[in-house]
C-alpha positions as a printed Julia matrix, in Angstrom:
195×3 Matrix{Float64}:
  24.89  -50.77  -20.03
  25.41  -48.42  -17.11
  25.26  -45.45  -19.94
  22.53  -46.4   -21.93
  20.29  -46.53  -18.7
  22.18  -43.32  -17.42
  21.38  -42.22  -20.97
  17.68  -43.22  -21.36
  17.42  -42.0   -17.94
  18.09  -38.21  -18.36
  16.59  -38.21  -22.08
  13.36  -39.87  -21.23
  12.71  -37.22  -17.99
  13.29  -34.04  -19.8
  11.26  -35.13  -22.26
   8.95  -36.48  -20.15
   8.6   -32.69  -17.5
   8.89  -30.41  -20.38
   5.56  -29.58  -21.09
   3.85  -32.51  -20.1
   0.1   -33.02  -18.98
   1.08  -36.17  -17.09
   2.19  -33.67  -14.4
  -0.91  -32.18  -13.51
  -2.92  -35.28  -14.21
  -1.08  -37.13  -11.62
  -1.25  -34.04   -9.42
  -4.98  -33.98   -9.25
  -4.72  -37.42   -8.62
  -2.79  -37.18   -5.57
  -4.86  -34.6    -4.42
  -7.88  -37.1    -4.24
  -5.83  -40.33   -3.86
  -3.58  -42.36   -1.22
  -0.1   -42.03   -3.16
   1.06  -45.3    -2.2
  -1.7   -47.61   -4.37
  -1.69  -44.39   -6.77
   2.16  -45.05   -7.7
   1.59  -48.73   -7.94
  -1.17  -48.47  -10.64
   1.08  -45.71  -12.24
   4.3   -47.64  -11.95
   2.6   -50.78  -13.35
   0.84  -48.73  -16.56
   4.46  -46.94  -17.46
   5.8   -50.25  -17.5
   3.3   -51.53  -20.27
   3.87  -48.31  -21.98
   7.63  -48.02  -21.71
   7.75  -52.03  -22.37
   5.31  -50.95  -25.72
   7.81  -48.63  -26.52
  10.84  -50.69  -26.52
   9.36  -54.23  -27.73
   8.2   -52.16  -31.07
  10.92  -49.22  -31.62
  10.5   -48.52  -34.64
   7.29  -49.22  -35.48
   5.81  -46.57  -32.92
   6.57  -43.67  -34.2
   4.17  -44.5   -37.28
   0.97  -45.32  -34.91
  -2.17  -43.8   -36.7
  -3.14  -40.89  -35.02
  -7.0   -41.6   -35.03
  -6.81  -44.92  -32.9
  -4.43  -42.84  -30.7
  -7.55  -39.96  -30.13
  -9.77  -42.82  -29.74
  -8.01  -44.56  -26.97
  -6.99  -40.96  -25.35
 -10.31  -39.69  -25.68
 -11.71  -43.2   -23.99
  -9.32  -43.41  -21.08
  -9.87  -39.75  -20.41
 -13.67  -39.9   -19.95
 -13.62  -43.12  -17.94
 -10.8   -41.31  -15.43
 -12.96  -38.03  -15.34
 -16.21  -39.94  -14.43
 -14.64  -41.93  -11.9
 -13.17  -38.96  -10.63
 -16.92  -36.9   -10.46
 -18.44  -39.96   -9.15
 -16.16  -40.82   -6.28
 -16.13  -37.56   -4.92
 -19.15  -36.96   -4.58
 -19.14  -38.22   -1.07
 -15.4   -37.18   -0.41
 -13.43  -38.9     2.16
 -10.92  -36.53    4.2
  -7.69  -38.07    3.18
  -8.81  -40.89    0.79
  -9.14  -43.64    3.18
 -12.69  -44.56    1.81
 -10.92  -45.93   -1.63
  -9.16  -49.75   -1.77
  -5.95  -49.6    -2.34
  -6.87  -51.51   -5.47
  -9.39  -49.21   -6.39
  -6.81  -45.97   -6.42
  -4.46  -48.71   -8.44
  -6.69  -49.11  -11.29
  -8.36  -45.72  -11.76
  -4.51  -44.53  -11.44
  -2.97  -46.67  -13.53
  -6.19  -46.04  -16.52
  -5.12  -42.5   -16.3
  -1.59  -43.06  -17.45
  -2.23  -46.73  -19.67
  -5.13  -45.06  -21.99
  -3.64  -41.49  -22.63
  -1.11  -40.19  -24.5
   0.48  -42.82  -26.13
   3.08  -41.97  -28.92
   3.89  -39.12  -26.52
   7.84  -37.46  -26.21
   8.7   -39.95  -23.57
   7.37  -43.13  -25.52
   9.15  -42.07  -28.94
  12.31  -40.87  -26.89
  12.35  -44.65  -25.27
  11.45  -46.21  -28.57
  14.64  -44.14  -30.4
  17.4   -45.02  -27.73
  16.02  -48.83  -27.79
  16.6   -48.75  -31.34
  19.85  -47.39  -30.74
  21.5   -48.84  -27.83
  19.58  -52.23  -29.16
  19.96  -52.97  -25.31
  15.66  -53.13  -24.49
  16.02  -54.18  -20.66
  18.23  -51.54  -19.87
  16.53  -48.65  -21.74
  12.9   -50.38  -20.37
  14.5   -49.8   -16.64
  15.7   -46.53  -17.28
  12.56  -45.38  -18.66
  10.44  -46.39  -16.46
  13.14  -44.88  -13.76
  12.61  -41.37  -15.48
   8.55  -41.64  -15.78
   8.67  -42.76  -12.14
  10.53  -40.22  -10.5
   8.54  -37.84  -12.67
   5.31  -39.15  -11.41
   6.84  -39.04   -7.72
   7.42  -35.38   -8.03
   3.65  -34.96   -9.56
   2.08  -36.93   -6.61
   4.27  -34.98   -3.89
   3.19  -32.24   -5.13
  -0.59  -33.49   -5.53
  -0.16  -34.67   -1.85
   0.36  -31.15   -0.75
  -2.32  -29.39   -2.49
  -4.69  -31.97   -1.47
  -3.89  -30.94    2.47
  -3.91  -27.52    1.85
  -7.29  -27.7    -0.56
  -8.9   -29.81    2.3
  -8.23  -27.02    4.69
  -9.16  -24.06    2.63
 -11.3   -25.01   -0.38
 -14.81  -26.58   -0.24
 -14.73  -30.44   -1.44
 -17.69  -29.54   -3.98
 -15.5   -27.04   -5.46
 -12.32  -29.67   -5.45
 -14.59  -31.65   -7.42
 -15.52  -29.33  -10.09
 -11.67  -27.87  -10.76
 -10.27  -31.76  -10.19
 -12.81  -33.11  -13.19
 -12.85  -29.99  -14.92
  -8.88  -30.13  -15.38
  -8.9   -34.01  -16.16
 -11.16  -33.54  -19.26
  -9.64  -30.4   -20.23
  -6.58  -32.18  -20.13
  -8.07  -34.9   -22.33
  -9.39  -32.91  -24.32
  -5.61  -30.72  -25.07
  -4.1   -34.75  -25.52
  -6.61  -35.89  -27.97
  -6.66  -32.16  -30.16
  -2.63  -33.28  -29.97
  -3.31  -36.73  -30.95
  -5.36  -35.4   -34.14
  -3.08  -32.69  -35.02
   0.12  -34.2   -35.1
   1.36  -32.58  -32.17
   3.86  -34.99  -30.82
């Protein structure tokens, strides 16, 4: 068991950081959001995704990609408008945003986008392989976490350096701008076969 989490572990991160938009989506989330409630609605949505992933294995890797654009394409505009919207009047450090507010809007981001994605088919492969689901669920959601942990530390950072040197109005425009260009990169995958 120990090697099919060490296993799922280290497959499921490299696939996760190379090249991956969750990165800088949960980067310009930290740089508007308390990490704390951000992690929780992120740790709760990988463990849908990652618990998708292993409860149909083999069946995920044939998901039609339309439905996938469609849900992409839906969670993306809902996270960008929330996004525009709340900072229009932008707090300092976030402290103007429930904890269950960050949660949610968080936790959309990573539920509704890419879904069929490197990290999902790389869990849904060593499921079907180790057939041990708890263990290669844990380790999965392990990997996403620590990668969203280094995304949010680094979002963190930016967000007190951007708050010090950068007008908010512009933070707003860049932070939006890069969530629906983002979107709009995952959903172009989605259609294309990109996975």
């Amino acid at each position: 068991m120990l090697g099919a989490f060490c296993a799922t572990y280290l497959a499921v991160l490299v696939a996760e950081i190379v090249g991956d938009k969750f990165l800088y989506t949960t980067g310009i989330l930290a740089s508007r959001y308390r990490a704390t409630p951000m992690m929780i609605g992120i740790g709760v949505a990988f463990m849908a995704k990652m618990g998708v992933a292993v409860a149909i294995a083999d069946a995920i890797t044939s998901l039609p990609r339309v439905p996938i654009a469609i849900v992409t394409t839906a969670g993306i505009i809902w996270v960008g408008t929330r996004f525009w919207h709340d900072s229009k009047s932008p707090p300092r450090t976030g402290e103007a945003h429930s904890n269950s507010k960050i949660a949610v809007i968080s936790g959309a981001s990573v539920l509704f986008s890419e879904w069929a994605d490197l990290g999902q088919l790389t869990t849904a492969t060593l499921a079907s392989e180790f057939r041990s689901p708890i263990t290669v669920w844990c380790g999965a959601v392990a990997a996403m976490m620590t990668k969203a942990a280094l995304a949010a530390t680094i979002g963190v950072r930016l967000r007190a350096s951007a708050h010090q040197h950068i007008p908010a109005a512009i933070v707003r425009y860049v932070g939006a701008g890069l969530l629906f260009l983002l979107g709009a990169w995952s959903v172009s995958e989605a259609l294309l076969g990109s996975r």
